[in-house]
N, C-alpha and C positions, 0 to 999 in steps of 0.2 A: 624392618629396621626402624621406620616412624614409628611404630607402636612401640616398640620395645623401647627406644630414646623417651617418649612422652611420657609413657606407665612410671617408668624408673623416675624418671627427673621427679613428676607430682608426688610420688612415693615419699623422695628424700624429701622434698620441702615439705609434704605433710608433715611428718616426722618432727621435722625443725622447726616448726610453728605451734606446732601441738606441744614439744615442751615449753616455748616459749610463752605463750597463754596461759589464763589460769587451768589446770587442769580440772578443778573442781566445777566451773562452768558447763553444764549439759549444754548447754547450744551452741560448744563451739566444734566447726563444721569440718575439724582438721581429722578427728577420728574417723568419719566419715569418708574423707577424699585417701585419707591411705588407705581403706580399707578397697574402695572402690578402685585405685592405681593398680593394687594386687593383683585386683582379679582381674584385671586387662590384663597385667602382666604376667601372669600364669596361663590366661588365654593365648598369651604370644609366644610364648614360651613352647604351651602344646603344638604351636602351627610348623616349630622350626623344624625345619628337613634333616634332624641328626638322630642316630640311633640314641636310646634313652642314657645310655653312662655319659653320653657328653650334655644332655639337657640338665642329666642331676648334677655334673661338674659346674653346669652356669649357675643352675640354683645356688649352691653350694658358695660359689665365688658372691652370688650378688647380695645373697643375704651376710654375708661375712663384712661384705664394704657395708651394708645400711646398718649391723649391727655394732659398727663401728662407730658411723655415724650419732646411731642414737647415743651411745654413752657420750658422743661428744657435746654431743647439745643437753644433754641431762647435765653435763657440768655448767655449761656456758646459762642454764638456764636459773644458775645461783648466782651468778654475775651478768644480770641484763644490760647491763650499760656496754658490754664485751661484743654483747652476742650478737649483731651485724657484722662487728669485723671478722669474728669467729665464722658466720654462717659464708662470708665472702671467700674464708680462705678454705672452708668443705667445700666451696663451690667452683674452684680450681681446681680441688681434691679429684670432685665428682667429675669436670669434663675430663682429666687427666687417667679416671680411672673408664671411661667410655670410650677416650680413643686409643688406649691397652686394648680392651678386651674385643673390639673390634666383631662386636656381638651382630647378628646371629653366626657368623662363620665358626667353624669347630675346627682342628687342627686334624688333618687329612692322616691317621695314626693307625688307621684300621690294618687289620692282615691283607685285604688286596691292594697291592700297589698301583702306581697310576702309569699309563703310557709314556716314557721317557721321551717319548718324539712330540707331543703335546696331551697334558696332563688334564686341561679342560676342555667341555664341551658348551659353549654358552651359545643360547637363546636369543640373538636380539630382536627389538619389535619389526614389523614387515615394515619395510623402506629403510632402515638403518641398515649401513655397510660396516665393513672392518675402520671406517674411516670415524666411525662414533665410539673407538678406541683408540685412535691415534694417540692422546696425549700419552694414555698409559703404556701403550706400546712402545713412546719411545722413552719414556723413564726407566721402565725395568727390562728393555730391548727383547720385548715380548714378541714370539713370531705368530702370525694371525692368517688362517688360511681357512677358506670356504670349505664345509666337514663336510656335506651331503649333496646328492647332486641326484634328486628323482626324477623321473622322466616328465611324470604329471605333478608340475607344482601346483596344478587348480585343487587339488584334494591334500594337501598336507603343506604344514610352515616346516618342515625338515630343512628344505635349502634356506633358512633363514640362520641354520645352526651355522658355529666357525669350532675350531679347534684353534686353540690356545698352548704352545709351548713356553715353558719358563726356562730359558736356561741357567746354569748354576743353584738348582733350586734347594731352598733349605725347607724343613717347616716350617719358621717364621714365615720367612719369606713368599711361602705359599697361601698360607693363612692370611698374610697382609694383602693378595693380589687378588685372593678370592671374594674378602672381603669386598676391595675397591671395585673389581668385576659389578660384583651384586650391588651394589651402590649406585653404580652404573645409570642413569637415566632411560637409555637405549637398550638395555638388557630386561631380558625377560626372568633368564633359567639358569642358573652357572653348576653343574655338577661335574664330578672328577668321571676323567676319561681311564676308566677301570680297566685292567688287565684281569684278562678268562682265561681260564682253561678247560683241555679234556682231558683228563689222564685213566682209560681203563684199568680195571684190578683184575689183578693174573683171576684165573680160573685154575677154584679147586680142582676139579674132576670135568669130565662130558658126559654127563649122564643120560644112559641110553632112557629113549620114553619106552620102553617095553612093545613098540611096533615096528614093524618093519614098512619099507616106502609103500610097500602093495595096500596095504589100511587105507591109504591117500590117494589111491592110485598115480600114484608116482613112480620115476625111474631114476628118483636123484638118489644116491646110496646114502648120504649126509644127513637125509629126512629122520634116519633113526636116532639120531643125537637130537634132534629136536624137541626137549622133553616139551614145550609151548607149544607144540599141535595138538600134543594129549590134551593138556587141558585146558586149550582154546577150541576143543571137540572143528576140528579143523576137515575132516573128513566131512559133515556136515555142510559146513559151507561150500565145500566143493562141489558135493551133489545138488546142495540148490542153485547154484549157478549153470549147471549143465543141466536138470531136467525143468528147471526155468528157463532155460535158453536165455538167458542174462545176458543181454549187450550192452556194452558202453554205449552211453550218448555223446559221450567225448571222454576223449582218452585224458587220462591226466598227467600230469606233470610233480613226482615231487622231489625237490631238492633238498639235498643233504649240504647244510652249513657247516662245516668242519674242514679236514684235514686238508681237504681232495680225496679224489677217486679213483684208483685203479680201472682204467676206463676199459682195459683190454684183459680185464681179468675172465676166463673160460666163463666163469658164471652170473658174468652181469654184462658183458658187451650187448649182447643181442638187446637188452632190454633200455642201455645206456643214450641218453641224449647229451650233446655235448655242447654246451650254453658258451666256452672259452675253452681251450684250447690251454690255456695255464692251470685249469682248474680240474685237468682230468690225469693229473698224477699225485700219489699220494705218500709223502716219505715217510711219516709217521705211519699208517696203517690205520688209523683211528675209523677215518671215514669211508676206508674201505669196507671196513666190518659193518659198518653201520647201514652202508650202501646195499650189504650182502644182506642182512638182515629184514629191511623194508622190501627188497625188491631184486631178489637173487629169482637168478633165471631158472624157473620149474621144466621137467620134464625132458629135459637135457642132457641126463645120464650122465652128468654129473654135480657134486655138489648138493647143495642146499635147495630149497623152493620157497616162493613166497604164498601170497596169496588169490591163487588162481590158478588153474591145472595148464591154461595156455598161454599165459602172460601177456591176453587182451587189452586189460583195464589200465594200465598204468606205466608212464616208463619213470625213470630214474637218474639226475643229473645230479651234478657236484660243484657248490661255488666255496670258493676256497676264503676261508674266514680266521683262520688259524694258521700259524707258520709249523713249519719242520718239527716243531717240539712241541708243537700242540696249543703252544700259545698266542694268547692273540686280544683284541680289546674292543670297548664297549662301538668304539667307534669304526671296525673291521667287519663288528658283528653286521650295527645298524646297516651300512656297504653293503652288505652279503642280501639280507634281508632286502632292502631296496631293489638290488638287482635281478636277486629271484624272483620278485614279486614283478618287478618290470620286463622279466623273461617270461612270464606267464606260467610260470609254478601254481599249480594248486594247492599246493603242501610245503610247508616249510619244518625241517627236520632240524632241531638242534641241541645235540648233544656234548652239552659244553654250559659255561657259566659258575659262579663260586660265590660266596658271601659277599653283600655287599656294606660300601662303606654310607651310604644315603637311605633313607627310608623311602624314598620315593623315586623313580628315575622318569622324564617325561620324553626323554629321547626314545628310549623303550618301548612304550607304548603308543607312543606315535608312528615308529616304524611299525607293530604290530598292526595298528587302526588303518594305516596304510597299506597296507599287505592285506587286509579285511576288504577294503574299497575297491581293489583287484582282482582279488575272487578265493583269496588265498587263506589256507588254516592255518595258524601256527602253532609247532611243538618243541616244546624244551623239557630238556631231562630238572627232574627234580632237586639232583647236587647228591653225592656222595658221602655227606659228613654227618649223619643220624642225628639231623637237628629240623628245627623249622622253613620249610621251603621259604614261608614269608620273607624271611632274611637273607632270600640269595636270587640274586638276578642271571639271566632275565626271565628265571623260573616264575619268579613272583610279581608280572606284570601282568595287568591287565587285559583281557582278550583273547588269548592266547592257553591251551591247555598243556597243564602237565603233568607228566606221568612219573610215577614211585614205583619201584622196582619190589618185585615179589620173588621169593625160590619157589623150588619144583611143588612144596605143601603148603603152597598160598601163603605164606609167611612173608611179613614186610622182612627184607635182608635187612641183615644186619651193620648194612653201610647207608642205606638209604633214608633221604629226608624226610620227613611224613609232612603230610600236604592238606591236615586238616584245617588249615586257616587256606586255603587256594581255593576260589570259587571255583574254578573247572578243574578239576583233577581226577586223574583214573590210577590204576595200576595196568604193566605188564609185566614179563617175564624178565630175569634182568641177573640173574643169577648161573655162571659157567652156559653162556651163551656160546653158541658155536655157528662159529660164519667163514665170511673170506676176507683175507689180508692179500697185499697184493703179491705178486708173483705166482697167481693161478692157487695160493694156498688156502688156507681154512686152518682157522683157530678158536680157542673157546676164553671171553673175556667177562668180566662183572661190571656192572656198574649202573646206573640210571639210564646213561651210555646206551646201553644197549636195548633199556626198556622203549624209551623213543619211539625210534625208528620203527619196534613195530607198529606203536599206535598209526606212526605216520605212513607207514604201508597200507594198513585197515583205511584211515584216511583216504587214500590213494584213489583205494577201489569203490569207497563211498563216493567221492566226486567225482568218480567218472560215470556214477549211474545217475547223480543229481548235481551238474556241475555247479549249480546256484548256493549249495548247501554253505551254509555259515558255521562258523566255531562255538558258535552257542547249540544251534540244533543237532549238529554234529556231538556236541560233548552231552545232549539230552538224552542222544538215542546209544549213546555208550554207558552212557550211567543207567539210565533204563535197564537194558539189556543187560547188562555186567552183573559178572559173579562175585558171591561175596566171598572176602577174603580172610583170615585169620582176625583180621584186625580192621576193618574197612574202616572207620572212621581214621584213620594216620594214614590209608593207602589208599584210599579210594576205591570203587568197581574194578576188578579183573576184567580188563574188555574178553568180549566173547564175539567173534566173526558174526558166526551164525545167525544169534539174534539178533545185531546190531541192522546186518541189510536184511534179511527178513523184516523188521520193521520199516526199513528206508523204503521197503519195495511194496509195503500195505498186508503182508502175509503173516 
């Protein structure tokens, strides 16, 4: 905000001194300081936290007032005797038109909306309370309540976060507070508290993989819709696990951030841990599939199987992050995230998230850095809208890997984001997936959704042979290992089981 106030103002007066001197004089020093105010001012410009159509809308506005400006002093500069009172009354002009635009803040217009219960998440510095809000709070009878609450505050500023509700809120009016937010002394961070979703896409067909369970040696009847054992050569990994006598050195832990979970669903109890009690029913179905997919219970004679012929390595919990309809927000997720990371999750699975309205989110990555410091990996589906993951959270944070959905001929689907700008990104299968919904059943869904959860079952079974393993080594030895896919630069590596712990284990 200082920079952008300073750049602008020196701009305008350059401007208004420059016509008002001779112009024909080389040393005067007014060319110079506009040219030099710009480029601060462009520089400030680059730093602000809005998607680009609202950076070229300031441009746009602020070159329109100086182009304004300059005609006016180009007149006033035939009448010098004028041109004080003249430059006095641009210079009302000028603060009148700084505290309108109420710059850097951009007008919250994007397609995700905000949490109606509280719309921001602001940062303040460590030692300041809801009480270095007061005034504003009670101007615009703002509600202000402590947003995060992690176990270990010595390893993250997250409890430093508040949520912020507006009530009665307009654009202006949101624009105006975010503004004053960020103005704030006491503040660090102010972003909109985003509403996510998960919405699966029906499944065309269940395409048989052309094996039957026996290939796997399995007894689940479900294995033969599995076309992603075919070509995660999944039989493979089974047998090095058994004639490597493969033990966990601790068993892991991964949860699924979504719906809830059908906790007593025939194919995933036996393997299910139950972290609450409100978090092991699941209305929507979302994260039952998702549950079924990472970590359905093998060899069971019934159902599906995951990754393992005795379902040693890993079990499967559900913190509920999302409501009945699937929806849910930035600051439900973070919640979710904290808790499983403070439940001792290895794995955090999450498939959910959509475009965002901020180019940068630091609540995000702080809960991910968080979840790092714990022991934990995180995974987010890539988003559903065949655009740039960069542009959709909390796909595109930092830390954290994400996965782009492929169909049965290694084709990025034709819904899924491509994830070439994503430092860690893989592909899995993600195309008329078939799992379990609750009520003991099994259905077949599309989406990033469902690519996930397998990485984070792969996941699973990697931390329980090297509980230390990090998201960066972790996405080494999947990228390594992985197969190429029709298009690997937009989808990244097809993870492959096989190779991935073959490598983890020095083979």
């Amino acid at each position: 905000m200082v920079i952008y106030l300073i750049s602008f103002a020196l701009a305008f007066y350059a401007l208004a001194f420059w016509f008002f001197s001779k112009k024909s004089d080389s040393r005067l020093p007014w060319p110079l300081m506009l040219v030099a105010a710009l480029a601060v001012y462009f520089l400030g410009l680059g730093m602000v936290d809005a998607p680009a159509v609202y950076r070229l809308q300031a441009l746009a506005r602020d070159f329109l007032f100086l182009g304004a400006s300059g005609a006016f002093f180009g007149y006033l500069a035939g009448r010098r005797r004028w041109f004080f009172a003249g430059l006095g009354v641009a210079t009302l002009a000028l603060i009148f038109f700084m505290r309108g635009v109420q710059y850097p803040t951009f007008p919250y217009k994007a397609p995700i909306p905000l949490d109606e219960t509280g719309e921001f998440l602001v940062e303040l510095k460590g030692g300041a309370g809801a009480a270095s809000l007061e005034a504003l709070q009670n101007r615009y009878d703002l509600r202000i309540a402590r947003a995060f609450f992690p176990a270990d505050t010595s390893i993250t500023d997250l409890d430093n976060y508040y949520v912020v509700d507006v009530p009665g809120r307009g654009a202006a009016k949101m624009a105006k507070i975010a503004h004053l937010l960020r103005s704030n002394e006491a503040v660090v961070w102010v972003e909109g508290n985003e509403q996510v979703q998960a919405e699966p896409l029906p499944a065309q067909n269940v395409p048989a993989a052309g094996d039957n369970s026996a290939r796997y040696g399995l007894n689940d009847p479900g294995v033969s819709n599995l076309w992603a054992f075919r070509e995660m050569s999944m039989e493979k990994l089974f047998g090095l696990l058994e004639q490597e006598k493969v033990k966990p050195v601790k068993k892991a832990l991964v949860a699924i951030l979504d719906t809830g979970v059908d906790a007593g669903h025939e194919d995933l109890r036996s393997n299910y841990v139950s972290l609450k009690p409100a978090f092991d029913n699941d209305p929507k179905g979302h994260g039952t599939h998702c549950a079924g997919i990472a970590a359905a219970v093998s060899n069971n004679s019934v159902g599906i199987a995951s990754f393992s012929r005795d379902n040693a390595f890993y079990n499967v919990t559900s913190v509920k992050v999302l409501g009945a309809g699937g929806i849910g927000t930035q600051k439900t997720i973070i919640e979710g995230m904290l808790f499983a990371a403070d439940g001792g999750a290895a794995v955090l699975s999450m498939s959910l998230g959509g475009p965002s309205n901020q180019s940068a989110q630091r609540a995000y990555q702080k809960a991910v850095a968080y979840a790092a410091t714990k022991g934990a990996v995180v995974v987010a589906a890539a988003g559903n809208s065949n655009r740039n993951a960069k542009d959709f959270s909390p796909a595109n944070t930092p830390g954290l890997i994400c996965v782009s959905a492929v169909d049965d001929q290694l084709n990025r689907a034709l819904f899924s984001n491509f994830v070439k700008e994503i430092p860690m990104a893989v592909a899995a299968a993600g195309v008329d997936i078939y799992s379990t919904v609750p009520g003991n059943q099994y259905a077949a869904y599309s989406g990033t959704s469902m690519a996930a959860p397998q990485v984070a079952g792969l996941l699973g079974l990697m931390k329980s042979l090297r509980p230390g393993l990090t998201a960066k080594e972790a996405f080494d030895l999947l990228h390594s290992s992985g197969k190429e896919t029709k298009d690997t630069p937009m989808t990244g590596k097809f993870v492959q089981p096989y190779r991935a712990i073959s490598r983890l284990l020095g083979k």
